[in-house]
C-alpha positions as CSV (number, residue, x, y, z in Angstrom):
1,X,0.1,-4.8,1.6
2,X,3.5,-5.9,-0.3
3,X,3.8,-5.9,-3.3
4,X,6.8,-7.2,-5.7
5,X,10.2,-7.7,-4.0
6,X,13.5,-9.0,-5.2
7,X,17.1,-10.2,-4.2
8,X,20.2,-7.8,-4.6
9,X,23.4,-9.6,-5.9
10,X,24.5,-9.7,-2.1
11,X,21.4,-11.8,-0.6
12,X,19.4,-8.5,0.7
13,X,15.4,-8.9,0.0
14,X,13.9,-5.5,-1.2
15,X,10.2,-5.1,-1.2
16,X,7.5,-2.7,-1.1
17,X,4.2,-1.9,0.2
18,X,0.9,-0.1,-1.2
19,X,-2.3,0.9,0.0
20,X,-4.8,-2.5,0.5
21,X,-8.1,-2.2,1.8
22,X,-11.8,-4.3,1.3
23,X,-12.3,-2.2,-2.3
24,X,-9.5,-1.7,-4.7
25,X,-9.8,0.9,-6.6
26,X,-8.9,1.4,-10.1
27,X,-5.2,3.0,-10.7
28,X,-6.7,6.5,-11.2
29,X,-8.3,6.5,-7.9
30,X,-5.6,4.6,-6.5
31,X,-4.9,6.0,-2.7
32,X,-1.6,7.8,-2.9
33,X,1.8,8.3,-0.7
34,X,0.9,5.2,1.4
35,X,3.5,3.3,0.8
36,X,7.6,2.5,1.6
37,X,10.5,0.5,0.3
38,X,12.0,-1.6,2.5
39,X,15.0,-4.0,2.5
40,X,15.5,-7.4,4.6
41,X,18.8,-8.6,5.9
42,X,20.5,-11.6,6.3
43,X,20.6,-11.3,10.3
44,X,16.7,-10.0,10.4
45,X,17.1,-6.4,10.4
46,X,14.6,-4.5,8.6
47,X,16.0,-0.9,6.4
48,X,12.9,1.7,5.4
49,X,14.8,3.3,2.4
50,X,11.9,5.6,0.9
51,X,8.5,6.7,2.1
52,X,5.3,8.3,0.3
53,X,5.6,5.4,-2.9
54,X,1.8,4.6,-3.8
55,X,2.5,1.7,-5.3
56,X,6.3,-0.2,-5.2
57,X,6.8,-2.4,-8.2
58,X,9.6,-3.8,-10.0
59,X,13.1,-3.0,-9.1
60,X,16.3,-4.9,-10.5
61,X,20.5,-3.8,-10.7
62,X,22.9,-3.4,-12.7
63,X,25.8,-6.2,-13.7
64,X,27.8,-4.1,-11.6
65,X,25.6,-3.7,-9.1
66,X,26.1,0.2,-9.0
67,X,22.6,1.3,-10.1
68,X,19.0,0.0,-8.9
69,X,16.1,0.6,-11.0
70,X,12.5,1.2,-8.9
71,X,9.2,1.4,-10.2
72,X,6.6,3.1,-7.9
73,X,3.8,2.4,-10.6
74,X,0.7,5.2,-9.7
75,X,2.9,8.9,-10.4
76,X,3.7,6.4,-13.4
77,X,7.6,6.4,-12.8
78,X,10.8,4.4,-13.2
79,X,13.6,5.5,-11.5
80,X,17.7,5.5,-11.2
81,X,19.7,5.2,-7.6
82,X,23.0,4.9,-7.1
83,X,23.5,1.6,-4.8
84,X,25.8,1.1,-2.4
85,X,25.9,-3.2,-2.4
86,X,27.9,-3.2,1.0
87,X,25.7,-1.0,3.1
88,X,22.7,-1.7,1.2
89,X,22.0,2.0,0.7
90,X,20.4,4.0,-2.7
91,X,21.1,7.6,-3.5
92,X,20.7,10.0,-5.8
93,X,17.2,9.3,-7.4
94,X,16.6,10.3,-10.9
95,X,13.9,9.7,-13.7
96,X,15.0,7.0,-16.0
97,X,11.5,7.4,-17.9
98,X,8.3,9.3,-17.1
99,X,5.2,6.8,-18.2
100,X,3.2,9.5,-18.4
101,X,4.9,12.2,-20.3
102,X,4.0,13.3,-24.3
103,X,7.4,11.9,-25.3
104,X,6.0,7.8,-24.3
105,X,2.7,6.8,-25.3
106,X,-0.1,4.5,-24.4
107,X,2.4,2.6,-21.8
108,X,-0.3,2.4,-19.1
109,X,0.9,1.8,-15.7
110,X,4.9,0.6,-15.6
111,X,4.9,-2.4,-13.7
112,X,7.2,-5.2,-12.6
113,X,10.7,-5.5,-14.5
114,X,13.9,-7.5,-15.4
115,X,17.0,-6.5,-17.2
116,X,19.1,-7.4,-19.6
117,X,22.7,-8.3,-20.1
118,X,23.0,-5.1,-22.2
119,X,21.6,-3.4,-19.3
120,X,18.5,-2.3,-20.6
121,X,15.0,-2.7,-18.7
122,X,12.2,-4.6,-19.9
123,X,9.1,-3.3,-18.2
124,X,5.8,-4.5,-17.8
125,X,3.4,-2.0,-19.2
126,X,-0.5,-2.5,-16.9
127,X,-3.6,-1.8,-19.1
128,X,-1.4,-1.5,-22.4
129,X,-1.2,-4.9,-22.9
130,X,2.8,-5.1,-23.5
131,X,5.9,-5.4,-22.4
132,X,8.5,-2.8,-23.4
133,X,12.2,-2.7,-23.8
134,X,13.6,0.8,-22.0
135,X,17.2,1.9,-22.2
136,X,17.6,3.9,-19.3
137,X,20.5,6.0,-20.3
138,X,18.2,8.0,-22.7
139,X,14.5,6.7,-21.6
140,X,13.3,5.9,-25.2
141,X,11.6,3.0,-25.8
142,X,13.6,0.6,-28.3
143,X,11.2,-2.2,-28.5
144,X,8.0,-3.6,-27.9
145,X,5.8,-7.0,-27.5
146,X,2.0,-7.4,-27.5
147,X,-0.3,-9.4,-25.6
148,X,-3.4,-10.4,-26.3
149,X,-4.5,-8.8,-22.8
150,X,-4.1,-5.3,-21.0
151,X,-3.3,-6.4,-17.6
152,X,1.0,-7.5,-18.3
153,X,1.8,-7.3,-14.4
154,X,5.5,-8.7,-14.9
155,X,8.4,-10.2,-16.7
156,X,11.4,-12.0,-15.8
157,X,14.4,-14.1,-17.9
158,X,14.7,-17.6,-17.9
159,X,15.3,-21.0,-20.0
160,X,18.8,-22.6,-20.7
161,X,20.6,-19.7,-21.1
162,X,18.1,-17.2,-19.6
163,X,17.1,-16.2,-23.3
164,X,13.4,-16.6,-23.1
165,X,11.0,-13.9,-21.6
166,X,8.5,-15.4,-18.9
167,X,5.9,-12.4,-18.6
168,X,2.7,-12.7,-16.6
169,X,-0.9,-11.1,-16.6
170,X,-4.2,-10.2,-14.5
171,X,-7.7,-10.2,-14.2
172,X,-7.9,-8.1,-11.5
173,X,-10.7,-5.5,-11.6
174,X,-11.5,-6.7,-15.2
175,X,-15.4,-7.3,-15.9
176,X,-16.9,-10.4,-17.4
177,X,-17.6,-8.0,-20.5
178,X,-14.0,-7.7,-20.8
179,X,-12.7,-11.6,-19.4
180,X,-14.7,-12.5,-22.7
181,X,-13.0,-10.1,-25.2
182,X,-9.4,-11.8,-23.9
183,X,-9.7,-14.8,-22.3
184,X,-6.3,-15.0,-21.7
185,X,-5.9,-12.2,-19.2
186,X,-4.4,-14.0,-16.0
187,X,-2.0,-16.5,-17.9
188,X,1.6,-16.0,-18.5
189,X,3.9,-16.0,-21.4
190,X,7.0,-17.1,-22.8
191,X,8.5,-15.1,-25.2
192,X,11.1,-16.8,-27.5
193,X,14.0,-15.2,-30.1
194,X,14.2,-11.8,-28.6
195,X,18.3,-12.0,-29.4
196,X,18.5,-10.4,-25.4
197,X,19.9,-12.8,-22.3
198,X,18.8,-12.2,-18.8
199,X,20.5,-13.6,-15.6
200,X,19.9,-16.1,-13.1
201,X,17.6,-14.2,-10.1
202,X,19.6,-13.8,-6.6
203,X,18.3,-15.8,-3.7
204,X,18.3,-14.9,-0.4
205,X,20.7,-15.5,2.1
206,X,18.9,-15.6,5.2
């Protein structure tokens, strides 16, 4: 199955796959190393940059387009490559924070992301029920918002001047025991006055 793709500054789709089958499990028992990162050209051709993900999430770059940011959301990671725009390459993969390390708490599952014009990643946090701001240079958390739901699956910037956070949510897996304790699980948010601009999203160029 795909899951979560987006459009690099030069046109390029990336997207990634997971595990799918007739019962999902929950993220514990997810099935692991099943998965790959891919990239779509402009003329068709299909790259496989990284094998063994479990499940690809969010990814986004910087302003100068020099670093890519990948979630692969079951080891619970967000990572650093260096890019390469022109070839449409990464390199170099490093932690930019560990989900489930002592130093970050109750973030659940990283998720689907954006980033800011300050260059600092706002990441969707599954079965925590919020949306944090990361800066990757250190990996400390330097702000967050609730939800009234656990499920936050993804966030991305947009309004007149890209100043507003549009941040979605899920049922999936949830019980009716639980759809009654938040009703609002599955509906998506704007969040206003954050004092942080996004940027328009890339399309492709096929």
């Amino acid at each position: 199955m795909l899951n979560d793709g987006k459009v690099d500054a030069s046109g390029r789709l990336w997207i990634g796959s997971c595990f799918y089958g007739k019962d999902i499990p929950e993220p514990d028992n997810w099935p692991k190393s099943q998965g790959s990162l891919y990239s779509l050209d402009a003329d068709g051709s299909v790259k496989k940059h990284i094998s063994n993900i479990s499940i690809s999430n969010g990814m986004d770059w910087t302003d100068d387009n020099n670093v890519m940011y990948y979630v692969d959301s079951i080891p619970r990671q967000v990572w650093a490559f260096d890019f390469d725009i022109t070839a449409g390459t990464i390199s170099n993969k490093r932690t930019v924070a560990d989900f489930s390390s002592t130093e970050i708490h109750d973030m659940g599952f990283p998720d689907g992301m954006a980033i800011d014009t300050e260059g600092k990643l706002w990441m969707a946090c599954f079965d925590a029920g919020k949306v944090v701001r990361i800066d990757p240079e250190t990996g400390t958390v330097i702000r967050t918002v609730k939800f009234p739901c656990e499920k936050i699956t993804s966030c991305c910037f947009g309004g007149e001047d890209f100043n507003d956070l549009y941040v979605t949510s899920s049922k999936f897996l949830m019980t009716p025991a639980q759809l009654e304790k938040t009703p609002l699980a599955g509906s998506v948010f704007k969040v206003t006055g954050l004092g942080v601009r996004g940027r328009k999203a890339n399309t492709f160029s096929g």
